[in-house]
C-alpha beads as a LAMMPS data file, in Angstrom:
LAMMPS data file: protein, C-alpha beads

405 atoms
404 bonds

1 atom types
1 bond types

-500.0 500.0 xlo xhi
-500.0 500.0 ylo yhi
-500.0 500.0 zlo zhi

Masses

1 110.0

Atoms # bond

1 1 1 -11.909 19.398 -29.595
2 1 1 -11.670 15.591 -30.059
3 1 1 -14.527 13.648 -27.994
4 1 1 -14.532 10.452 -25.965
5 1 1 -17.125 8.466 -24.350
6 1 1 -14.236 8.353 -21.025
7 1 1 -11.462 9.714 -20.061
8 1 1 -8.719 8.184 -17.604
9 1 1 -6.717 10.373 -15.543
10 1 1 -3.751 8.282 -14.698
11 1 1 -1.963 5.134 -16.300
12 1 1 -1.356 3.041 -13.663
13 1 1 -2.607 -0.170 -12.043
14 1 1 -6.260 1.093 -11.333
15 1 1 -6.393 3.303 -14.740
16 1 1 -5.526 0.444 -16.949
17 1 1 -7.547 -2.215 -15.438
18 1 1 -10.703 0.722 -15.622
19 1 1 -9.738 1.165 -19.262
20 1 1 -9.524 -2.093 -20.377
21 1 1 -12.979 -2.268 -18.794
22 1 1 -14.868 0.688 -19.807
23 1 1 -14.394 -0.099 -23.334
24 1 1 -15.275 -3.347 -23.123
25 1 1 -18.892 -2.440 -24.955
26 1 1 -17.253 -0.195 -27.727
27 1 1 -17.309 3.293 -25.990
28 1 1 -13.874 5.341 -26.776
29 1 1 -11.615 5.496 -23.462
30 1 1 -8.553 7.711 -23.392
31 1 1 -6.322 7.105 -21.010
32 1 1 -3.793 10.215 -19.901
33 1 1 -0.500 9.935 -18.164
34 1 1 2.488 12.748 -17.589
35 1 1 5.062 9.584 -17.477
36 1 1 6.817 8.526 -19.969
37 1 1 5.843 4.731 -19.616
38 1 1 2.458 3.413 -17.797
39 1 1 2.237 1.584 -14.897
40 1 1 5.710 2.700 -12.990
41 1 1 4.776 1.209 -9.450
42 1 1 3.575 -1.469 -10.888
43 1 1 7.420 -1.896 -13.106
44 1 1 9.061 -1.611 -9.695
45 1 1 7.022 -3.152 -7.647
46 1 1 7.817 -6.303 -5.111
47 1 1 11.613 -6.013 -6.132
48 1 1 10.728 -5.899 -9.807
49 1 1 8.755 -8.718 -9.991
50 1 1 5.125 -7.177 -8.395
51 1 1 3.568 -8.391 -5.690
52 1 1 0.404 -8.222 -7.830
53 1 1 -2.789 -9.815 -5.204
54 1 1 -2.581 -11.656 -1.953
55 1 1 -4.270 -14.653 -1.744
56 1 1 -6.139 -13.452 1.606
57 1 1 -7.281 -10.082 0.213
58 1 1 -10.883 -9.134 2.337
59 1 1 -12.193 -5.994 3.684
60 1 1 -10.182 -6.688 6.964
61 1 1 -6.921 -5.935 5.568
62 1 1 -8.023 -2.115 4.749
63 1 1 -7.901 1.153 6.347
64 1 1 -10.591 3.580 5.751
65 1 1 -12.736 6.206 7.715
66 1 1 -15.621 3.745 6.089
67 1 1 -14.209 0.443 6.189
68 1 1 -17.546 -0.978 4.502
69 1 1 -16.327 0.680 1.505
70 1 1 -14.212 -1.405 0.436
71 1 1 -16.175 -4.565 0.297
72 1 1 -18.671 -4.216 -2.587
73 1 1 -15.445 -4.009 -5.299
74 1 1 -13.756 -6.791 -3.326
75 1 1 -16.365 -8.879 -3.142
76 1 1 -17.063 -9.026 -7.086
77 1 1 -13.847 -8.450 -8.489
78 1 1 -11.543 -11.109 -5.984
79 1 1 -8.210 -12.095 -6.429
80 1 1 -9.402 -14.846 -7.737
81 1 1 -10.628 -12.692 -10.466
82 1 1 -6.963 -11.191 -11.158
83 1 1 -5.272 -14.689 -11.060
84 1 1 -7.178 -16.367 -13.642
85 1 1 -6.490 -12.940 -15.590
86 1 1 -2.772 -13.686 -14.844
87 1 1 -3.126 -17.191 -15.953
88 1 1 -4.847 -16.370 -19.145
89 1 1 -2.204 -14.521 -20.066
90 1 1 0.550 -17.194 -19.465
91 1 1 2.347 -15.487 -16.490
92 1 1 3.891 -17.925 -14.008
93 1 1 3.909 -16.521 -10.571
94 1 1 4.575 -18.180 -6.731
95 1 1 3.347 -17.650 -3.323
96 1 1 6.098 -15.929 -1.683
97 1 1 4.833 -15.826 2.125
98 1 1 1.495 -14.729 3.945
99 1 1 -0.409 -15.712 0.506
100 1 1 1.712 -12.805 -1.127
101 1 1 1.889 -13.895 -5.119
102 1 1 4.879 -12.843 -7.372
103 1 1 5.438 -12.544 -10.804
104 1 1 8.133 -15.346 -11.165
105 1 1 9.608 -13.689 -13.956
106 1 1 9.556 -9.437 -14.275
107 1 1 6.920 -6.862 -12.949
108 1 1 6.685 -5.335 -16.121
109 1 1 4.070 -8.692 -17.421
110 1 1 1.531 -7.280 -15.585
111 1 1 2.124 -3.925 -17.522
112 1 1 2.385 -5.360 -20.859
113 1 1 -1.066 -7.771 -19.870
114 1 1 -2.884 -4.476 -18.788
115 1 1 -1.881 -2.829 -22.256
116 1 1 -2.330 -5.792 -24.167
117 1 1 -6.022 -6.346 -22.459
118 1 1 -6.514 -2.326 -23.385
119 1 1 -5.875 -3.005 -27.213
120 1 1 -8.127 -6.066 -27.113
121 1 1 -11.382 -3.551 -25.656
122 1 1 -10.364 -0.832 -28.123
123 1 1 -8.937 1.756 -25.081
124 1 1 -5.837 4.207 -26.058
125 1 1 -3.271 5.503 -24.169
126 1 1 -1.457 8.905 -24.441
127 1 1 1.741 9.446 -22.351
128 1 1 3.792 12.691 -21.471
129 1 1 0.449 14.637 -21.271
130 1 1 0.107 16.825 -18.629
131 1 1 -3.556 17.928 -17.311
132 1 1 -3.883 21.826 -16.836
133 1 1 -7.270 22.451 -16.516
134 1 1 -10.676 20.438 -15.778
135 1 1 -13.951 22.027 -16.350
136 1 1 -17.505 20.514 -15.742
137 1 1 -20.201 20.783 -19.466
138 1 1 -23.425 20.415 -20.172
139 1 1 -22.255 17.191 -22.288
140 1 1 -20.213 15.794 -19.358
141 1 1 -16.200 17.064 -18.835
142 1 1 -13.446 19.411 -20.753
143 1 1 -9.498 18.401 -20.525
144 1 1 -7.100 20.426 -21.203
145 1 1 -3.738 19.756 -21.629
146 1 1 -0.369 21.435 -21.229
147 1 1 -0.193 21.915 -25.064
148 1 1 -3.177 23.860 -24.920
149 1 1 -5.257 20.656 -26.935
150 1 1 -8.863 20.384 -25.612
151 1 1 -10.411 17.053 -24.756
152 1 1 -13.833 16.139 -23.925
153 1 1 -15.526 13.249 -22.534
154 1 1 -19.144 12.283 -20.921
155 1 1 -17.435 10.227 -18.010
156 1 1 -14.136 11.321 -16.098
157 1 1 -11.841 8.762 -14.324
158 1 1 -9.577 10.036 -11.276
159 1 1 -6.774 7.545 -11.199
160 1 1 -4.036 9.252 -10.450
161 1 1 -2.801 7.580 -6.918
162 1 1 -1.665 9.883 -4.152
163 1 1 1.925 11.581 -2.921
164 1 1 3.934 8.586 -2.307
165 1 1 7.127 8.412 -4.032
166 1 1 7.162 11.983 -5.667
167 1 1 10.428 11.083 -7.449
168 1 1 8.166 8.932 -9.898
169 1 1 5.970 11.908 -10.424
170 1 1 3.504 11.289 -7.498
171 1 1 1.061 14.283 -6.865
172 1 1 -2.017 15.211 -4.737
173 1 1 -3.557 16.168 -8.546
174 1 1 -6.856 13.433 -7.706
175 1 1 -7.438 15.298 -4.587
176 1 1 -7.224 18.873 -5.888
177 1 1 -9.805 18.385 -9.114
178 1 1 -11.737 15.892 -6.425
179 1 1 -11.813 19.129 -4.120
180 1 1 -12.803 21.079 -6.958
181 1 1 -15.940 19.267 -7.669
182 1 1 -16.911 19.742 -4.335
183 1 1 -15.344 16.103 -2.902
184 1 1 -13.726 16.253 1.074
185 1 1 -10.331 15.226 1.225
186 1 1 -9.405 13.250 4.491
187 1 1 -6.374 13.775 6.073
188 1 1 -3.510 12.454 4.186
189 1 1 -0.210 10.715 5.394
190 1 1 2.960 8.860 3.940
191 1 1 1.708 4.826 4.785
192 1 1 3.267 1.930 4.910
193 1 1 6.754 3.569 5.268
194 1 1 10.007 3.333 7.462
195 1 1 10.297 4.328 10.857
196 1 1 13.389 7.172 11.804
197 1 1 15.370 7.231 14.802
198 1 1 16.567 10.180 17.149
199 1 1 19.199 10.973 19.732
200 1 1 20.294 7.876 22.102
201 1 1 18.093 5.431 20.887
202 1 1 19.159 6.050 17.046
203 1 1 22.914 6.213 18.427
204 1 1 22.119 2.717 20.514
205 1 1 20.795 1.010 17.699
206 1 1 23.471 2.470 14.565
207 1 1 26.083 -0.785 15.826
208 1 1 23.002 -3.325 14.731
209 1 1 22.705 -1.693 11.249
210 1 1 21.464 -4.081 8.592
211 1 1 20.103 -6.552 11.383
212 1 1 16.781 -8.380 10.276
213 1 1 15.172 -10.084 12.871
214 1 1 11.493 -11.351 13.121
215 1 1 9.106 -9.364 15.799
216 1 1 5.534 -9.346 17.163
217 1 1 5.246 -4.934 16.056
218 1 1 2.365 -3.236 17.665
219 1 1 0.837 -0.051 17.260
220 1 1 -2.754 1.852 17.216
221 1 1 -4.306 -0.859 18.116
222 1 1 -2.432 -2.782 15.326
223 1 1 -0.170 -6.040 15.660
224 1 1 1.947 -7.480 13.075
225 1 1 4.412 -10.570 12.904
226 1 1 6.648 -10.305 10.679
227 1 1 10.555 -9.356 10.318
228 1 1 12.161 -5.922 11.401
229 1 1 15.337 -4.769 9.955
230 1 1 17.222 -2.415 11.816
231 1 1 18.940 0.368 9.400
232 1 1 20.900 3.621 9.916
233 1 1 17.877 6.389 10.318
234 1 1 15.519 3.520 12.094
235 1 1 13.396 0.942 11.694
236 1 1 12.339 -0.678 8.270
237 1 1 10.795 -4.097 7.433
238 1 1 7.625 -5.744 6.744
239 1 1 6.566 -5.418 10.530
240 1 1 7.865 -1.919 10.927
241 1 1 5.772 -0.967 7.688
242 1 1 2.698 -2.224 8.223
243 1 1 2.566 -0.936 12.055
244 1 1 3.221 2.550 10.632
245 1 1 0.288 2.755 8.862
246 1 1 -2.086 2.704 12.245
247 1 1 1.282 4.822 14.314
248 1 1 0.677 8.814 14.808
249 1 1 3.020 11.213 15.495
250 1 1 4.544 10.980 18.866
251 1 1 3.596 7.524 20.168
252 1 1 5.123 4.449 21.087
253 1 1 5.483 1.427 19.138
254 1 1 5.503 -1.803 21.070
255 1 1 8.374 -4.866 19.878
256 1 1 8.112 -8.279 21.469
257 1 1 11.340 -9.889 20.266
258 1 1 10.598 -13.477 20.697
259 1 1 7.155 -13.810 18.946
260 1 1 5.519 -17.486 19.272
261 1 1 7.494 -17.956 22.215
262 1 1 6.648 -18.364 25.744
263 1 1 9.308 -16.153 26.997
264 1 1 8.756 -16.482 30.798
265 1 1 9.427 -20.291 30.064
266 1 1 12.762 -19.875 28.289
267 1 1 14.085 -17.875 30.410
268 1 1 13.419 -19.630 33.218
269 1 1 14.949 -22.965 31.639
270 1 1 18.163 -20.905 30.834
271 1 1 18.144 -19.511 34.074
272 1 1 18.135 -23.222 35.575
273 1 1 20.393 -24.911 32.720
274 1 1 22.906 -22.362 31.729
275 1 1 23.318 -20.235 34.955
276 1 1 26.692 -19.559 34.994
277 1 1 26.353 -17.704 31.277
278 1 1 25.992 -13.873 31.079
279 1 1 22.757 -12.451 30.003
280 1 1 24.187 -11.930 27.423
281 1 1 25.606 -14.613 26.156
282 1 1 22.287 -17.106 27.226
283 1 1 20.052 -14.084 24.925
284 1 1 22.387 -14.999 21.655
285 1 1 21.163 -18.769 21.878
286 1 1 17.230 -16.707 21.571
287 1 1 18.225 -13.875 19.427
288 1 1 21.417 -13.041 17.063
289 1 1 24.232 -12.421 19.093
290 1 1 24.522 -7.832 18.155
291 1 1 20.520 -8.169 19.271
292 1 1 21.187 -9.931 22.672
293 1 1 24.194 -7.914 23.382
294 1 1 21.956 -4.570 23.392
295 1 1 19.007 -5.767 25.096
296 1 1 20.938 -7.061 28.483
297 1 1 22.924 -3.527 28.148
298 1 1 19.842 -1.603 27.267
299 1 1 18.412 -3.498 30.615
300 1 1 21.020 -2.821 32.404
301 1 1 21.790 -6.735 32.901
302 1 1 25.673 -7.363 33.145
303 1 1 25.094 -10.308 35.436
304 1 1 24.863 -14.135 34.881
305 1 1 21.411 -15.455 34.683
306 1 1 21.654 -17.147 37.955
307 1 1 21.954 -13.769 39.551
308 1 1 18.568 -13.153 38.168
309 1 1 15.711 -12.532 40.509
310 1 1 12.306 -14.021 40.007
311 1 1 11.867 -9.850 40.019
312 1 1 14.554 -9.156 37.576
313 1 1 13.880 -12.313 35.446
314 1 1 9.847 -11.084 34.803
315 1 1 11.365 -7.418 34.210
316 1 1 13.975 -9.603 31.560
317 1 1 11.081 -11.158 30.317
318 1 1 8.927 -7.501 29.560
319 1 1 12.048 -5.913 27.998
320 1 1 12.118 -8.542 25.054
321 1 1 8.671 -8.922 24.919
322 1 1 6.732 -5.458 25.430
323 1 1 10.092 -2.677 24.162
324 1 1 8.198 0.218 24.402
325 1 1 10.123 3.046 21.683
326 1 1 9.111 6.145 20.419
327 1 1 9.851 7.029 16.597
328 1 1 11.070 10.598 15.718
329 1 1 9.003 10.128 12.774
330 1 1 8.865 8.511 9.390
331 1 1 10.787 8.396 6.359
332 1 1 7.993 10.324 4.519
333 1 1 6.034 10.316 0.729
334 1 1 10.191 9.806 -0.359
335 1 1 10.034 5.936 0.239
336 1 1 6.275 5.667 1.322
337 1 1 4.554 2.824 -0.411
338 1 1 0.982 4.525 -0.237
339 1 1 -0.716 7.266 1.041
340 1 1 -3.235 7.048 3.739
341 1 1 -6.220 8.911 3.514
342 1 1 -7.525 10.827 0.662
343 1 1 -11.092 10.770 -1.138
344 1 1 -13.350 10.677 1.195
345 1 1 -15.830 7.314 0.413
346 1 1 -18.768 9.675 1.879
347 1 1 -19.751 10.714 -1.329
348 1 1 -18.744 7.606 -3.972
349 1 1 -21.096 4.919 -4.710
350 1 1 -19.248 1.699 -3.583
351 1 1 -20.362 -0.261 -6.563
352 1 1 -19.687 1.694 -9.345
353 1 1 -16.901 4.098 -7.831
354 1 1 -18.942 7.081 -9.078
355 1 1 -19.476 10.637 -7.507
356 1 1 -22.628 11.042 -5.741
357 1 1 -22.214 14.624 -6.176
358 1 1 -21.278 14.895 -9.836
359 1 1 -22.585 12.776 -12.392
360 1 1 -19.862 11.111 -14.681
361 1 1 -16.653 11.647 -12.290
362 1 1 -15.065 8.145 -10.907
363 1 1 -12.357 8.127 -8.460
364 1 1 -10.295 4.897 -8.142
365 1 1 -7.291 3.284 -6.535
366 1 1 -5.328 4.805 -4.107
367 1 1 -6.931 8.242 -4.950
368 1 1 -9.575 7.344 -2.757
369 1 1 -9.740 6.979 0.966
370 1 1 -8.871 3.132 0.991
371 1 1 -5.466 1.566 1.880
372 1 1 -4.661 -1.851 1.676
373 1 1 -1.994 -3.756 4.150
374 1 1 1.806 -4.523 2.525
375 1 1 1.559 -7.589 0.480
376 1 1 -0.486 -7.194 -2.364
377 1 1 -3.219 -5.891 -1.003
378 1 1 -3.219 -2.303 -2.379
379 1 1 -3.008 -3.538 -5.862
380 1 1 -6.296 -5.764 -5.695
381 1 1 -7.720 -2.512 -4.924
382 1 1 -6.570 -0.766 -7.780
383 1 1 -7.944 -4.128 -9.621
384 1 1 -11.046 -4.431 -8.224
385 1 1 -12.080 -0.394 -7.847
386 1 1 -10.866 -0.414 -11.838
387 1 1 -12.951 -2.958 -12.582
388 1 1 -15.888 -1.516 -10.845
389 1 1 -15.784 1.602 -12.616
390 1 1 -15.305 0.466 -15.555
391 1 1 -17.859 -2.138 -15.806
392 1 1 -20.146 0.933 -14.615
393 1 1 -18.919 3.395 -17.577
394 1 1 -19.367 0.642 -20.214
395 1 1 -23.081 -0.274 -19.205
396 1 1 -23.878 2.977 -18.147
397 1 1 -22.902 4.154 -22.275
398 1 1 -23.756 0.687 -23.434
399 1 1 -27.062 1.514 -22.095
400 1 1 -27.699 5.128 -23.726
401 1 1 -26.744 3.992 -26.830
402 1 1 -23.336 6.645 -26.849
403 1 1 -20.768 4.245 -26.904
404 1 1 -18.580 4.892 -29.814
405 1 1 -21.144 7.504 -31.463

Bonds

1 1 1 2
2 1 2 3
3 1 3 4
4 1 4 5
5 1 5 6
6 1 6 7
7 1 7 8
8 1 8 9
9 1 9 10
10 1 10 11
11 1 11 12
12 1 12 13
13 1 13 14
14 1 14 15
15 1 15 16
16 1 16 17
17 1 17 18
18 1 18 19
19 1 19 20
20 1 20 21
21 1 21 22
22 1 22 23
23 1 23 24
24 1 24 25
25 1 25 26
26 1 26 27
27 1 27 28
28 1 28 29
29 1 29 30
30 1 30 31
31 1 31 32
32 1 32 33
33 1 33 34
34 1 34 35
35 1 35 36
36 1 36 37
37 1 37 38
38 1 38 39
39 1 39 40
40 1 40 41
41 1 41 42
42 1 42 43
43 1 43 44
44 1 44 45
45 1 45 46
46 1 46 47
47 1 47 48
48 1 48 49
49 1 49 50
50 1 50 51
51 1 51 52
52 1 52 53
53 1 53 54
54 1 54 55
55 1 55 56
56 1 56 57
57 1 57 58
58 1 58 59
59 1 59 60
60 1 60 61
61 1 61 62
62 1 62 63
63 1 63 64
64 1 64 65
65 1 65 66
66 1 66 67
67 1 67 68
68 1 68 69
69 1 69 70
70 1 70 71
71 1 71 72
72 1 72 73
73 1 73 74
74 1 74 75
75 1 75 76
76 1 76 77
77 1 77 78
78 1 78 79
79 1 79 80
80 1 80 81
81 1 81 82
82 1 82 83
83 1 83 84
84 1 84 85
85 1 85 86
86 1 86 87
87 1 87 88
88 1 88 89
89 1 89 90
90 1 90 91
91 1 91 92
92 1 92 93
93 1 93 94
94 1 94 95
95 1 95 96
96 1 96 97
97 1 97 98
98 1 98 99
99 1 99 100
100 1 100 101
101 1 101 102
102 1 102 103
103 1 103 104
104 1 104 105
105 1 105 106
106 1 106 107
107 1 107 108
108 1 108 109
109 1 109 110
110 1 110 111
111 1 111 112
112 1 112 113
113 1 113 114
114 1 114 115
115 1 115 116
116 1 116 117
117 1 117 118
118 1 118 119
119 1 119 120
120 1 120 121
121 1 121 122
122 1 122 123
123 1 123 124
124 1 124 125
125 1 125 126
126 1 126 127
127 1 127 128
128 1 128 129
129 1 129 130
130 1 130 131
131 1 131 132
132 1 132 133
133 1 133 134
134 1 134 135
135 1 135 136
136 1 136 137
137 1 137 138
138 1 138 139
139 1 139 140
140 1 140 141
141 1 141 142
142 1 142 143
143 1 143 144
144 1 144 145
145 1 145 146
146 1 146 147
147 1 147 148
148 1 148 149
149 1 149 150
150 1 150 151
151 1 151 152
152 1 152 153
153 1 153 154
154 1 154 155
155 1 155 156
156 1 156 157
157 1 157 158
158 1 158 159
159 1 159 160
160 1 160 161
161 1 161 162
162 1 162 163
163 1 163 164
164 1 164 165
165 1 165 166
166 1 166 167
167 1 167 168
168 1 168 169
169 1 169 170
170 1 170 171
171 1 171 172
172 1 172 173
173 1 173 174
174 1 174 175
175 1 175 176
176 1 176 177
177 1 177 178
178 1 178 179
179 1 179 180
180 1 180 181
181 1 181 182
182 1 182 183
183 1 183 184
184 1 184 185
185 1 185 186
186 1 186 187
187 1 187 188
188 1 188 189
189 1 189 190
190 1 190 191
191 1 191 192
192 1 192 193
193 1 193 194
194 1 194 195
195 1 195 196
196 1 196 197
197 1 197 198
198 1 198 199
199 1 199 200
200 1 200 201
201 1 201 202
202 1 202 203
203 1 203 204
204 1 204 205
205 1 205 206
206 1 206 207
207 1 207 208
208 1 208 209
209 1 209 210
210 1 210 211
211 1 211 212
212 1 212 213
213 1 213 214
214 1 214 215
215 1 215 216
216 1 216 217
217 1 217 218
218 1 218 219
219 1 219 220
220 1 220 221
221 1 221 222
222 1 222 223
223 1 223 224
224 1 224 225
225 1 225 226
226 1 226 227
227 1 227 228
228 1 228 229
229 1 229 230
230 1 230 231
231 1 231 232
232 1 232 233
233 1 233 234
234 1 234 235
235 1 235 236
236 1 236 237
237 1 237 238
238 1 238 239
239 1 239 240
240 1 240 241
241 1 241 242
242 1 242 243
243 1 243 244
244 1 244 245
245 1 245 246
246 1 246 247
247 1 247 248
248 1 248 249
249 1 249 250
250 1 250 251
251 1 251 252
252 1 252 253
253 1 253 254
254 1 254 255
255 1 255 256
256 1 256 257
257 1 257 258
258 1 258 259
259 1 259 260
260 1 260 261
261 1 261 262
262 1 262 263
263 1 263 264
264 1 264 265
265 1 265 266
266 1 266 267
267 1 267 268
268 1 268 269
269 1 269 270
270 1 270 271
271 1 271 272
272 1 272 273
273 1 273 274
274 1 274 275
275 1 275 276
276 1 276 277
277 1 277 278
278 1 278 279
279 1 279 280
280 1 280 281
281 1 281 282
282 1 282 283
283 1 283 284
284 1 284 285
285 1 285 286
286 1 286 287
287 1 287 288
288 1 288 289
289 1 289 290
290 1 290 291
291 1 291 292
292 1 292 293
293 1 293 294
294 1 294 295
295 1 295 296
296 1 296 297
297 1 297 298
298 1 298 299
299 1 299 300
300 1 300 301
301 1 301 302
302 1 302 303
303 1 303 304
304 1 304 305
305 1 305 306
306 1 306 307
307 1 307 308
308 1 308 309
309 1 309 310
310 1 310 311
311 1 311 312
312 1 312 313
313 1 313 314
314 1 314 315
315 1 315 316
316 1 316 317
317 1 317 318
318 1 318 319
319 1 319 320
320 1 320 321
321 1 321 322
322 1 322 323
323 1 323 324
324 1 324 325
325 1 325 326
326 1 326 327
327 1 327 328
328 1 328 329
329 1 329 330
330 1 330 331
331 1 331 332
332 1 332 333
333 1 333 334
334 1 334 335
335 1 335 336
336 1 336 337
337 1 337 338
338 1 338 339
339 1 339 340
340 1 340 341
341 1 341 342
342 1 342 343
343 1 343 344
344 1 344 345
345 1 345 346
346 1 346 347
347 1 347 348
348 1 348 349
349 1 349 350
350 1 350 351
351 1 351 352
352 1 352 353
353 1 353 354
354 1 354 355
355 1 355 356
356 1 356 357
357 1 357 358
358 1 358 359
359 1 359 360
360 1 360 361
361 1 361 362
362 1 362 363
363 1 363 364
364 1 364 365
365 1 365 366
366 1 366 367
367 1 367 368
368 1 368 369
369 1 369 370
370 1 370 371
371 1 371 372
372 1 372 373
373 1 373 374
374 1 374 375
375 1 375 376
376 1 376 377
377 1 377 378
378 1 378 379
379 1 379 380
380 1 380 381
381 1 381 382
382 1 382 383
383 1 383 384
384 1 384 385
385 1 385 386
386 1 386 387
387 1 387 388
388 1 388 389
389 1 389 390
390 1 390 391
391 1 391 392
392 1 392 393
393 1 393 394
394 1 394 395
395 1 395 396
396 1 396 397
397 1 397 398
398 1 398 399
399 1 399 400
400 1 400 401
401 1 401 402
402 1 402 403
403 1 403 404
404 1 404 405
């Protein structure tokens, strides 16, 4: 059986920032991964070129049945933290919007940067090596692995993300062997994922296929501005993914089509100055032309916008503003970005990511109950949970004196 001082279930973002980490002090990390390269997500990420930290990262931009969770790792490993990393390693990178950075050349920098920052600490990395069996020891944890070899460590690192994307290889495994050391699992849902369509409104909508247009998107209490693109099964776009993230099954999402403007106003004005146009035709000078042609239909508006009311005109106004539609549903784990839910925080120390319950067992990254907003966010958890734990595992040996004995 060959022994480590910690082993890392899970090469990706949060696994190789942990393992560059925990061996920081000398203590021998493994690092396991069933893919044949590490850090997938992170490869095609942000259109290949990872959207790798936001600039505005804070506990706000979380969702978690503990929301305090989150702000312990946050707060002492920033993005501040990750950007000088960045720049120490010579990788340019731009704001793109919202304080969104990018890699301004390829995504896979930050995966070659995490690797290169594991061989500096000493950590290893074995790939194609599928877990079969976990079993607690007096001396800390056994791993077994599909070809029967037998692994054992004194710490254990879940960090093995959660179902999104199952075409990559994306499995509840983090959540089962959490389970089986006695961890609750909160409910779990695709995040940060595309809205479908269904019956008349999908059928209304199909001619406006491949429209982008920017929105006010509201839901569960949630409000995001940012663009919508229309597409043949629904809804997709920054807005419409972030707003699915707080949306349940069977309620309404809320579109205001003219965000930052005073609607009411502009109406009014084109009401006054450009009577004689259709509804229409005086909505394409507000919104593209497809856009403004289904909202005076979808209103029921085939008249000139002198023939408004003061009645009609505020009922004008409500339609583009407050477009009350119900989703079918969502695209599911097949194009999800994250998964919501997951380890529940209940029983994980928030500085050092380790079990309350079980001595030795970490759980990091999107594993755990803790899901960031699109833009960057979800990766400066993986960065600052994997630092957390693995500062924790390297003092925590570093202080027994077992590192590398």
């Amino acid at each position: 059986m060959n022994r480590y001082d910690c082993l890392i279930l899970g090469a990706g973002a949060a696994g190789m920032m942990c393992a560059a980490h925990a061996a920081a002090k000398g203590a021998r990390v493994l690092v396991i991964d069933h893919a044949r390269a590490p850090g997938e997500k992170i490869r095609i990420s942000g259109g290949g070129r990872c959207n790798f930290t936001n600039l505005y990262a804070g506990p706000e931009n979380y969702l978690s049945e503990n929301p305090h969770f989150v702000k312990s790792a946050l707060a002492r490993y920033t993005q501040w933290d990750f950007i000088d990393l960045v720049g120490r390693h010579g990788i340019a990178w731009h704001e793109k919007t919202l304080g969104q950075l990018f890699c301004d050349g390829k995504a896979t920098q930050i995966v070659d940067m995490l690797l290169a920052e594991m061989q500096r600490t000493g950590a290893s990395l074995r790939l194609q090596g599928s877990v079969t069996q976990i079993t607690r020891t007096g001396r800390g944890f056994a791993v077994t692995l599909e070809t029967g070899k037998a692994l054992a460590a004194e710490t254990l690192v879940l960090a093995t993300g959660g179902k999104s994307i199952p075409k990559m290889g994306a499995t509840d495994f983090a959540h089962r062997i959490a389970r089986q050391f006695g961890h609750r699992i909160t409910e779990t849902r695709p995040g940060l994922v595309p809205f479908t369509l269904s019956g008349p409104l999908r059928d209304g909508l199909a001619p406006l296929s491949g429209l982008s247009v920017p929105v006010q998107a509201r839901a569960g209490g949630a409000s995001f501005e940012e663009a919508m693109l229309i597409t043949h099964r629904g809804l997709s776009g920054p807005a419409m993914l972030q707003v699915s993230s707080y949306w349940r099954e069977g309620e309404e999402i809320a579109l205001n089509l003219l965000p930052g403007l005073d609607a009411a106003g502009r109406l009014r004005d084109l009401r006054t100055g450009q009577g004689r146009k259709s509804v229409a035709k005086a909505l394409a000078t507000l919104l593209p032309a497809r856009l403004a042609d289904h909202a005076a239909g979808r209103l029921g508006l085939s008249c000139n916008m002198a023939d408004l009311s003061d009645t009609r005109l505020a009922a004008l106004v409500e339609g583009l503003t407050d477009w009350r539609l119900k989703p079918a549903g969502t695209e599911g784990y097949r194009t999800a970005e994250v998964t919501l839910g997951g380890i529940a925080t209940d029983d994980i120390d928030a500085r050092t990511m380790e079990s309350r319950n079980v001595p030795g067992l970490y759980m990091i990254g999107e594993a755990v109950d803790v899901t960031g907003w699109l833009g960057g966010y979800n990766f400066q958890w993986a960065w600052s949970s994997g630092w957390a734990a693995g500062t924790a595992i390297a003092a925590r040996l570093a202080d027994r004196g077992t590192a590398g004995s």
